[in-house]
Backbone bond lengths (Angstrom), bond angles and torsions (degrees), N, CA, C in turn:
res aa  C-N    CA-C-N  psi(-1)  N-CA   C-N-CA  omega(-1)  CA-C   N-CA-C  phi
1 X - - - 1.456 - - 1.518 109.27 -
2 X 0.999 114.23 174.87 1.595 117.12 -165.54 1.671 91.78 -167.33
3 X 1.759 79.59 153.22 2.116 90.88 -168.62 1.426 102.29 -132.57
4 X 1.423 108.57 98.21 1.853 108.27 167.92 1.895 107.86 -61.29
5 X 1.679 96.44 142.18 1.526 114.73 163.77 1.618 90.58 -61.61
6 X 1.858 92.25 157.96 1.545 98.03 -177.29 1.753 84.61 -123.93
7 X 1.523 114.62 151.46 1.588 114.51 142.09 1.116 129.25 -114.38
8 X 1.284 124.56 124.53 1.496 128.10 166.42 1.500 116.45 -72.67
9 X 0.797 122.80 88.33 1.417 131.15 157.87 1.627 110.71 -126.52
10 X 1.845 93.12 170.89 1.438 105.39 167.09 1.563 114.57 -37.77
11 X 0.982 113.88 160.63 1.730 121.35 -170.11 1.990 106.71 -66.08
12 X 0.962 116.25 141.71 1.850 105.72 174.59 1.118 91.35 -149.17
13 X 1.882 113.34 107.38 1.077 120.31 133.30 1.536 160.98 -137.87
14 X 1.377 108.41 -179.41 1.786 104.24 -153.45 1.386 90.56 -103.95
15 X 1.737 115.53 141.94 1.554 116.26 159.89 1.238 146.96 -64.49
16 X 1.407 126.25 110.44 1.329 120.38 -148.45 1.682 118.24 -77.38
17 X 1.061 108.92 144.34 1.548 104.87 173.60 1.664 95.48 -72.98
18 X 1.705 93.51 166.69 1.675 112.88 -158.28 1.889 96.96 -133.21
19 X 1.671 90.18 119.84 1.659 98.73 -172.48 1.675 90.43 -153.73
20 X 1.357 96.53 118.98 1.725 118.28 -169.44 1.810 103.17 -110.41
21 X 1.436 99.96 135.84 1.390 113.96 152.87 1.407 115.01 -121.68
22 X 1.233 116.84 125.83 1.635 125.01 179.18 1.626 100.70 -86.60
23 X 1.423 120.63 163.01 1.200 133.45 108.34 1.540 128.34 -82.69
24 X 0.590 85.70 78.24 2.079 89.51 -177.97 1.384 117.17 -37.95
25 X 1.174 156.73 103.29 1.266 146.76 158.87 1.599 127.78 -49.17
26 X 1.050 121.81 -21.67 1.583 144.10 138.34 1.316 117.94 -151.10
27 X 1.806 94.25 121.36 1.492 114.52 175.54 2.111 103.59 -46.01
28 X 1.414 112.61 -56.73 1.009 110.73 -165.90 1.398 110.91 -31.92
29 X 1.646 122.15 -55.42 1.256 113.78 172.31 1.757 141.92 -105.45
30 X 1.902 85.96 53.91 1.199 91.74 -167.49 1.819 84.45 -110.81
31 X 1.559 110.43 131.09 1.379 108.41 -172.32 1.486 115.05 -70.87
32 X 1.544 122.68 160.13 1.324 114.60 -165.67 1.635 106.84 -97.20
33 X 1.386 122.34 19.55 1.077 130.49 162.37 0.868 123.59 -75.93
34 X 1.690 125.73 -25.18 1.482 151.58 164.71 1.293 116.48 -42.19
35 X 1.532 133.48 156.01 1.305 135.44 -175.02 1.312 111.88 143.93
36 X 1.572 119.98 -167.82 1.417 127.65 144.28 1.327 118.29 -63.52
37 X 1.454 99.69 114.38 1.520 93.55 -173.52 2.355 103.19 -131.55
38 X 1.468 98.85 121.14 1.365 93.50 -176.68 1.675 114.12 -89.36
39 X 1.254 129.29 149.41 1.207 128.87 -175.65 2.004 80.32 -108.45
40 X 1.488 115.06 117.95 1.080 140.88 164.36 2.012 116.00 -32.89
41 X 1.075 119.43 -53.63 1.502 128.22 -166.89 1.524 94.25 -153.97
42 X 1.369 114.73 152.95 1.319 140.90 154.47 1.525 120.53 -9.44
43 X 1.642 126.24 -56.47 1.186 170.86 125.10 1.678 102.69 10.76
44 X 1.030 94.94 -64.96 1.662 123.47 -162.32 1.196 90.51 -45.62
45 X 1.522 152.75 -74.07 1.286 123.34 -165.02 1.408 133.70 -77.40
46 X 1.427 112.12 13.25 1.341 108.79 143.59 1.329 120.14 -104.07
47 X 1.025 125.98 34.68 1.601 129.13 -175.72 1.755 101.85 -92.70
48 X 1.102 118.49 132.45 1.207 120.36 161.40 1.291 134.90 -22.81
49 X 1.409 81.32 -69.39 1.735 92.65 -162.91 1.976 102.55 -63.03
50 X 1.211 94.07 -29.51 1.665 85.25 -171.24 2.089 105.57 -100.94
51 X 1.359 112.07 39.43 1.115 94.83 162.20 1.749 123.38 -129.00
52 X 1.816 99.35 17.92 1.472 96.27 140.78 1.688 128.97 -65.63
53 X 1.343 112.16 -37.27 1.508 115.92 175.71 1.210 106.52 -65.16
54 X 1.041 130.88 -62.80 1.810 128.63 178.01 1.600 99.18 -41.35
55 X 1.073 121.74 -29.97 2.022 110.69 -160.72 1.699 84.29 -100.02
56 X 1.276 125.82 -12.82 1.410 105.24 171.34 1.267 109.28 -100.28
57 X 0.967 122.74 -15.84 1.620 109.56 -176.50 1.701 100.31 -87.80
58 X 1.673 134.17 -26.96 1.335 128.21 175.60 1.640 94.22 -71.05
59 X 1.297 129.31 -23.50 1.567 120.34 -164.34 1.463 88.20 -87.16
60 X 0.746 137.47 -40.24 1.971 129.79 -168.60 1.728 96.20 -94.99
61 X 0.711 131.53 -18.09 1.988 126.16 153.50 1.222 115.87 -55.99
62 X 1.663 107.19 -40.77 2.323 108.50 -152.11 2.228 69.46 -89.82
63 X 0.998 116.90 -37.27 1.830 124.35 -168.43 1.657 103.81 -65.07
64 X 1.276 108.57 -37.29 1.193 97.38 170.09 2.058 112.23 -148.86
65 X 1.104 92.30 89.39 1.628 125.60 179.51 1.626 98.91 -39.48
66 X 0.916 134.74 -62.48 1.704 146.65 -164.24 2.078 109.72 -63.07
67 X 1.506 94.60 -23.30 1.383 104.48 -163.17 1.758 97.34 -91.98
68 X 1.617 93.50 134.31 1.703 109.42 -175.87 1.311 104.02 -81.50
69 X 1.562 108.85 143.84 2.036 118.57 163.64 1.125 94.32 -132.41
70 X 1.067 120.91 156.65 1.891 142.67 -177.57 2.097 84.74 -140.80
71 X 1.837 69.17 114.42 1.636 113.97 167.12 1.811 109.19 -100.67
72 X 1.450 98.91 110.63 1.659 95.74 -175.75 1.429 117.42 -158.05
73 X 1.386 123.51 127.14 1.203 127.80 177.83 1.549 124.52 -99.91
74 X 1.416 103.20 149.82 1.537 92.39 -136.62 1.981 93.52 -127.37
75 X 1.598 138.76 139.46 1.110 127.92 164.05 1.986 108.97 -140.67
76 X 1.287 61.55 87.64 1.637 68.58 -173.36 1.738 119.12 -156.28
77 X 1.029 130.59 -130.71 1.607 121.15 -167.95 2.054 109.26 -63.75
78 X 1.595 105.55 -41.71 1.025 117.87 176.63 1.508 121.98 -43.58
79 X 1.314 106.04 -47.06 1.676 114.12 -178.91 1.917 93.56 -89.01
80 X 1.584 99.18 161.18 1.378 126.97 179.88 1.636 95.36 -51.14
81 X 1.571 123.89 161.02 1.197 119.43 134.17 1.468 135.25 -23.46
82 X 1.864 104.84 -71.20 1.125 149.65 -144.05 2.129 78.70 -75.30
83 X 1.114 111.12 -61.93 1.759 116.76 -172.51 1.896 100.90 -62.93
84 X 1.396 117.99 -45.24 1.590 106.26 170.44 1.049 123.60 -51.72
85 X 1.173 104.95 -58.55 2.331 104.76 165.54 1.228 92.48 -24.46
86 X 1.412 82.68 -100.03 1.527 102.31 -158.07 1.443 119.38 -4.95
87 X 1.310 98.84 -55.16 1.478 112.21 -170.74 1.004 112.67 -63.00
88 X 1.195 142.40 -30.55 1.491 148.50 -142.06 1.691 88.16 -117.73
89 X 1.697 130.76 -32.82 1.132 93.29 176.53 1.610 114.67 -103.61
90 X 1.114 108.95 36.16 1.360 119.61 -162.34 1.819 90.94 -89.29
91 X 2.257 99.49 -61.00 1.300 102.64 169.10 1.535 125.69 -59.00
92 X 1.380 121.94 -17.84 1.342 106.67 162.08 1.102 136.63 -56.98
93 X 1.505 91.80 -51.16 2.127 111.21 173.48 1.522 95.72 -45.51
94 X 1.706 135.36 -61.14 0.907 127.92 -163.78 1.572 115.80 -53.77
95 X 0.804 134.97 -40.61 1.600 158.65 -163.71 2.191 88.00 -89.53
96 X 0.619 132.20 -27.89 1.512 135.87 175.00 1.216 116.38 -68.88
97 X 1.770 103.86 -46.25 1.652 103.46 -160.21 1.794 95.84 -97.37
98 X 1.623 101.82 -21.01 1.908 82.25 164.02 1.270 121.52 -72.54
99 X 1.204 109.51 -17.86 1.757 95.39 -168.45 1.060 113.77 -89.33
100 X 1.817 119.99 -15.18 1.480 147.53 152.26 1.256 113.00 -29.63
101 X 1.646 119.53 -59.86 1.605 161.79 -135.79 1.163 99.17 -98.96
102 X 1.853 111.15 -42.07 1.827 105.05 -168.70 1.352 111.65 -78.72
103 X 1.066 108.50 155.02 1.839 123.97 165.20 1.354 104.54 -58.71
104 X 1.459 122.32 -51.24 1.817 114.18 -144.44 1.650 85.76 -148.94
105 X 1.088 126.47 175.42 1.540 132.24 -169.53 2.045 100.21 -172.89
106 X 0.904 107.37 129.95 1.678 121.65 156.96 0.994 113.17 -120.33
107 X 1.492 108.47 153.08 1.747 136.09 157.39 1.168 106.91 -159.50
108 X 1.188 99.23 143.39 1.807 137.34 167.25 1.355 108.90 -22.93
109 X 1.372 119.97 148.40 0.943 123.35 149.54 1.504 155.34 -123.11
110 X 1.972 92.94 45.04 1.084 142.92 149.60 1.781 117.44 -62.47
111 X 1.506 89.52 175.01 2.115 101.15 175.38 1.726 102.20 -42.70
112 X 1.585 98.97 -36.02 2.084 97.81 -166.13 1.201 105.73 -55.17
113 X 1.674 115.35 -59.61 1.387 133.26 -147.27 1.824 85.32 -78.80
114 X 1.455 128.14 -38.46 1.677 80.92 -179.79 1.505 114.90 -113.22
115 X 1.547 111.56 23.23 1.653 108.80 125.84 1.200 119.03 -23.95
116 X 1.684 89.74 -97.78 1.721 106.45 172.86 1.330 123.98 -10.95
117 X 1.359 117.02 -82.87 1.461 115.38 172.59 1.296 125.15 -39.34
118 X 1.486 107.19 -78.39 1.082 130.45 -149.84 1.940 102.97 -74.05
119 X 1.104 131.10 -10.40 1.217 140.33 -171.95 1.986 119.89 -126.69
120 X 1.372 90.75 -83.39 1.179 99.55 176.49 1.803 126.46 -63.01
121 X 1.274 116.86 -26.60 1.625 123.57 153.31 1.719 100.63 -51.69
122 X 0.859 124.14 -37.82 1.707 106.87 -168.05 1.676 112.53 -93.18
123 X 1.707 89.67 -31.37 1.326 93.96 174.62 1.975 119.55 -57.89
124 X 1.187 111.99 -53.02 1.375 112.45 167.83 1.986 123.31 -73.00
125 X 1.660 89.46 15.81 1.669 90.61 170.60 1.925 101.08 77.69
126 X 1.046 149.26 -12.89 1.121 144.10 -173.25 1.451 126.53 -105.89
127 X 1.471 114.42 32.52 1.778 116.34 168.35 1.110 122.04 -63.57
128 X 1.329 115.87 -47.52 1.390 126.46 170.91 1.906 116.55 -32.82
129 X 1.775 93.38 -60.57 1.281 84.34 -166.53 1.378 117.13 -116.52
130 X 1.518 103.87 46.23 1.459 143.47 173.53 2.131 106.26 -95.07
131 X 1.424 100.25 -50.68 1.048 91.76 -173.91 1.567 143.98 -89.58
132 X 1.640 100.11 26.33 1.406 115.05 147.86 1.242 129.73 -68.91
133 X 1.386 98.52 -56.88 1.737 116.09 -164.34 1.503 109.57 -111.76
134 X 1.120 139.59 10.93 1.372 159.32 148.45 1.392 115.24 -70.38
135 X 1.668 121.27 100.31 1.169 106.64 162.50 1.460 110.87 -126.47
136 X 1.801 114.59 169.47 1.221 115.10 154.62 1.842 125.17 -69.01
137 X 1.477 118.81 157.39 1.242 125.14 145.13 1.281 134.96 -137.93
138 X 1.019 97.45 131.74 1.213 122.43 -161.84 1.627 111.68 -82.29
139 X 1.711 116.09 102.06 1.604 105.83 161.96 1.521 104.93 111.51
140 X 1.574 108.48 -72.43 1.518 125.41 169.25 1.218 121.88 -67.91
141 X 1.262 124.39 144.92 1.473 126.39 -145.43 1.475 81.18 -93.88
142 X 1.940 109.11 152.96 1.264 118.89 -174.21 1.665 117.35 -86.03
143 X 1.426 109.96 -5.44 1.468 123.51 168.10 1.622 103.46 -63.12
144 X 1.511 103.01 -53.64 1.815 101.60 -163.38 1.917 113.11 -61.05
145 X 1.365 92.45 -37.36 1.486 86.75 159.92 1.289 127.71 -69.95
146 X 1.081 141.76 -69.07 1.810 115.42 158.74 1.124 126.93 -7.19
147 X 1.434 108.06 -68.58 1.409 128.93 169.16 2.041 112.25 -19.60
148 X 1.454 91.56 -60.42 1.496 102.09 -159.51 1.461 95.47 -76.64
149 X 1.470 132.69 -9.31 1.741 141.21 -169.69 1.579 87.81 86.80
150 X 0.855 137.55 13.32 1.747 117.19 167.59 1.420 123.88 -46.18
151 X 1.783 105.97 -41.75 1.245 107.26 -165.65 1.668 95.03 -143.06
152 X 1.487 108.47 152.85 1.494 112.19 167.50 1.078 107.30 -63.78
153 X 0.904 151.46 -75.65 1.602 168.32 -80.96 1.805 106.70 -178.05
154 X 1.484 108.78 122.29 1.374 111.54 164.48 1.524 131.50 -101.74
155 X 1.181 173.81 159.37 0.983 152.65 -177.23 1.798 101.75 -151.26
156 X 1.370 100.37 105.24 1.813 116.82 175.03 1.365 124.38 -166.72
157 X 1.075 118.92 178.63 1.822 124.16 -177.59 1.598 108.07 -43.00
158 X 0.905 156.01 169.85 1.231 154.68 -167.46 1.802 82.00 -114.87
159 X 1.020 123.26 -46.17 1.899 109.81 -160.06 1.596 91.25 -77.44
160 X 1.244 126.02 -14.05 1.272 106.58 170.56 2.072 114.91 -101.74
161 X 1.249 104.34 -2.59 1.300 105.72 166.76 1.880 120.35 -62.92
162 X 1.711 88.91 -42.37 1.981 113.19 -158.13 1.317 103.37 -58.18
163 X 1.391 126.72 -26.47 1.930 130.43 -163.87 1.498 88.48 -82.40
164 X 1.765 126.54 -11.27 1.708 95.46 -162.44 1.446 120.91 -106.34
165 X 1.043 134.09 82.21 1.627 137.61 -172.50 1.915 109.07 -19.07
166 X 0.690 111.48 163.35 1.492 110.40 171.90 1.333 125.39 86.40
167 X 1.577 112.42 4.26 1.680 101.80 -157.33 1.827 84.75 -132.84
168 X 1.310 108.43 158.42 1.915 100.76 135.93 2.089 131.44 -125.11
169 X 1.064 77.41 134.44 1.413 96.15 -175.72 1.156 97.57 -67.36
170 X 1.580 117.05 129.22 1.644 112.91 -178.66 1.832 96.09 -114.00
171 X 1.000 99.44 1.80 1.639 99.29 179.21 1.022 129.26 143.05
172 X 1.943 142.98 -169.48 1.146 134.88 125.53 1.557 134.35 -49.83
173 X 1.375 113.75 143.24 1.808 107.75 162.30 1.167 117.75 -57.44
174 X 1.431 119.04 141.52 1.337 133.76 169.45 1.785 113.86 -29.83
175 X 1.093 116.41 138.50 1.552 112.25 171.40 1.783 111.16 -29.11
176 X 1.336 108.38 -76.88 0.938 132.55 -147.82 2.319 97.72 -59.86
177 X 0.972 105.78 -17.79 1.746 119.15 157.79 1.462 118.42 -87.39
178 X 1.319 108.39 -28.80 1.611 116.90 -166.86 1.447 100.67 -37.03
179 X 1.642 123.84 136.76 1.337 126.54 134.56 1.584 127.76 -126.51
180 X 1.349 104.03 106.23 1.225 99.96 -169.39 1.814 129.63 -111.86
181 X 1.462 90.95 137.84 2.008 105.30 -171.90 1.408 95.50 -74.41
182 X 1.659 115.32 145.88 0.945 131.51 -155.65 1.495 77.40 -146.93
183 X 1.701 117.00 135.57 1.369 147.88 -152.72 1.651 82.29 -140.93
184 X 1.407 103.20 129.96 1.546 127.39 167.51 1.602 117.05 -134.93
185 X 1.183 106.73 164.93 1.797 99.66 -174.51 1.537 90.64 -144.93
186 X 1.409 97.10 167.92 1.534 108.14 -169.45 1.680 112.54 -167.11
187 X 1.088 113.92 151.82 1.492 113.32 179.74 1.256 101.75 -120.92
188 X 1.908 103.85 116.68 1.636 122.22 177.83 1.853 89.33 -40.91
189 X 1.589 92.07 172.24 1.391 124.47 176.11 1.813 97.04 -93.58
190 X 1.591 119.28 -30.28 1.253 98.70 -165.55 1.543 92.52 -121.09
191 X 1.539 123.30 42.06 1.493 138.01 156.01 1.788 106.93 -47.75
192 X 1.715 103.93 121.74 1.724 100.40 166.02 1.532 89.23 -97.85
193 X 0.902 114.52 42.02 2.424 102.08 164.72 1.026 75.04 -167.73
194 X 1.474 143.07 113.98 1.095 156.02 144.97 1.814 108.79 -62.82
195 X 1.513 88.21 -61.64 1.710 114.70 -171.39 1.482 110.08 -52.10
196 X 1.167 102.48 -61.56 1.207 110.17 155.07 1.308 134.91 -14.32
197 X 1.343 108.34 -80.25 1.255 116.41 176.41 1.787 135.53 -55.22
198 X 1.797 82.04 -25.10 1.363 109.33 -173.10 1.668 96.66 -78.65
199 X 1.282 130.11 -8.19 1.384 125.55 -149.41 2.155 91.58 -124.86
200 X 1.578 103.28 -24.20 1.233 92.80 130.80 1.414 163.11 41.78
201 X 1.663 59.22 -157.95 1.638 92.24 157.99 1.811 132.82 -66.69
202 X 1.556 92.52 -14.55 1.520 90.74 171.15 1.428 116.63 -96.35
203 X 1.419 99.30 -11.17 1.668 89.95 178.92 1.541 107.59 -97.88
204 X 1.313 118.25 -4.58 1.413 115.56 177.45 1.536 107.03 -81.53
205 X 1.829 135.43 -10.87 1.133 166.76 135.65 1.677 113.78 -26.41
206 X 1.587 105.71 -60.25 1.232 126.79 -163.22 2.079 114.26 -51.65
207 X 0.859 119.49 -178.71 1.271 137.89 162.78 1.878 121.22 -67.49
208 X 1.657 85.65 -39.06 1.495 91.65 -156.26 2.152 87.92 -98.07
209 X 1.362 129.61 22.88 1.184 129.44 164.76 1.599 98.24 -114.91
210 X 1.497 128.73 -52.55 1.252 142.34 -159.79 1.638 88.93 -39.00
211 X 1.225 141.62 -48.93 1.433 127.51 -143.70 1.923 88.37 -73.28
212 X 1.429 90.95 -48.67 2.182 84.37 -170.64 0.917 127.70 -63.21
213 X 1.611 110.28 -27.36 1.057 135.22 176.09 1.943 104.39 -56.67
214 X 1.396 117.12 -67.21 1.278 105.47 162.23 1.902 138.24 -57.82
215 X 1.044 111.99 -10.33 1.099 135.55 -176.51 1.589 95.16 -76.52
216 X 1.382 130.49 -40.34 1.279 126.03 -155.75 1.590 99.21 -105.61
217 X 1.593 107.12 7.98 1.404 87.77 165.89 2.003 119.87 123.73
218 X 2.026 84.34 -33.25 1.447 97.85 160.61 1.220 133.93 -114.35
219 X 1.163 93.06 -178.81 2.139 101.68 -174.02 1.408 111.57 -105.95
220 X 1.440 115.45 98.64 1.489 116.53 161.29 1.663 114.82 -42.70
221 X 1.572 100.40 137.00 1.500 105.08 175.59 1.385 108.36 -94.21
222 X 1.406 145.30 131.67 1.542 130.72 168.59 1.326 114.90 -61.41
223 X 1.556 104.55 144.98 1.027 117.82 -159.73 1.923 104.57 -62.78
224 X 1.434 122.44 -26.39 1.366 118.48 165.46 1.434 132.90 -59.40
225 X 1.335 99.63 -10.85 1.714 112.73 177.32 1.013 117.36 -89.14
226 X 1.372 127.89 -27.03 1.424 136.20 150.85 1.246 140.01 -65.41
227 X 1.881 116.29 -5.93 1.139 109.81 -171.78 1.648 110.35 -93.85
C-alpha cells in the first residue's frame, strides 16, 4: 500500500479531457461518431469544432439515463511530453502561490511533514519564506489544526487527513511534489501463526480488500509490482 500527501487548500482545478464508454441499449441508434473520444488540451471543450460531439453524447445520456460515461482526465502517454511538463509545472506553480498566499501552514511530524520542509519547500524555491509561518506538529493530527483555524493550510497523508470533520480535502499534490510512504508486511522468523499471517497479507493484496483499502485514503500496489 502506499500513502499520498494531501493539501488543504482552496479548491484548484484543471479541465479534464473527455473519453466515454457507453453501454448502448441499441447499437442501431448509437451514432458512429461515438467511441473513445480525447479532447486534445484543456481548451478543447470550448472549441467549436468539437462541441457537436459533446451535445451528442449529453443528448444520448438525458435519451438514455441508465447508460454509463466515464469522465476522465488524463497526463500520461496520451498527451505530448512537451504538454505533461507543462502541466505538471503549471500544478506546482499553483500549489506555490497558495502556500505563498497563506497566513499560517502545518505539517506532520511524521516522514510527510519533513518531506514538506525539509525537501519540497526548497524544491518550489520557497524555504526562506516558509519559515515564519510554517510550523511542525507534533502528535495531533494536522487536519484538527485547520479544523480549530490554527492554520490556513494543512499538509499530511490524506488517510490521515479523512477521520477529521471540519476541514476540506482538495486532493493529492501534483506528481511532480508527490512523496510517497510505502507500507510492507512481513512474517517474523519467530511467528507462532505463520499461515496466518501469510493469509493476511494476501488478502490485504487481493481485489476484494483494494476497494477499503482505497476508501481509507490509500493506494493499493498490484500485486506484480511487488514481485
Amino acid at each position: 500500500m502506499q500513502r499520498p500527501d494531501g493539501l488543504r487548500i482552496g479548491s484548484i482545478k484543471h479541465p479534464p479531457a473527455v473519453t466515454s464508454h457507453m453501454n448502448q441499449p441499441d447499437a442501431s441508434q448509437y451514432p458512429q461518431m461515438f467511441g473513445d473520444r480525447r479532447l486534445p488540451h484543456p481548451q478543447a471543450a470550448n472549441n467549436v469544432a468539437d462541441r457537436p460531439l459533446l451535445q451528442a453524447h449529453a443528448s444520448y445520456l438525458r435519451q438514455y439515463p441508465t447508460t454509463k460515461a466515464i469522465v476522465q482526465g488524463n497526463t500520461d502517454e496520451r498527451g505530448s511530453r512537451e504538454y505533461n511538463v507543462a502541466l505538471g509545472q503549471k500544478r506546482a506553480d499553483a500549489v506555490k502561490r497558495a502556500l505563498l498566499a497563506a497566513k499560517s501552514i502545518a505539517y506532520s511530524d511524521s516522514a510527510s511533514g519533513v518531506y514538506v520542509s525539509t525537501e519540497m519547500f526548497d524544491k518550489l524555491g520557497i524555504a526562506d519564506a516558509m519559515k515564519d509561518k510554517a510550523r511542525k506538529i507534533p502528535a495531533t493530527p494536522v487536519g484538527e489544526i485547520v479544523a480549530h483555524g490554527d492554520a490556513e493550510i494543512g499538509l499530511q497523508q490524506i488517510s490521515e487527513l479523512q477521520p477529521v470533520p471540519g476541514i476540506d480535502i482538495v486532493g493529492s499534490l501534483p506528481d511532480d511534489l508527490q512523496k510517497i510512504t510505502v507500507f510492507s508486511a512481513g512474517i517474523a522468523t519467530v511467528s507462532k501463526e505463520p499461515d496466518a499471517g501469510k493469509a493476511l497479507i494476501k488478502f490485504l493484496g487481493s481485489p476484494t480488500a483494494s476497494a477499503v483499502i482505497v476508501k481509507s485514503g490509500l493506494e493499493p500496489i498490484p500485486a506484480a509490482a511487488t514481485n
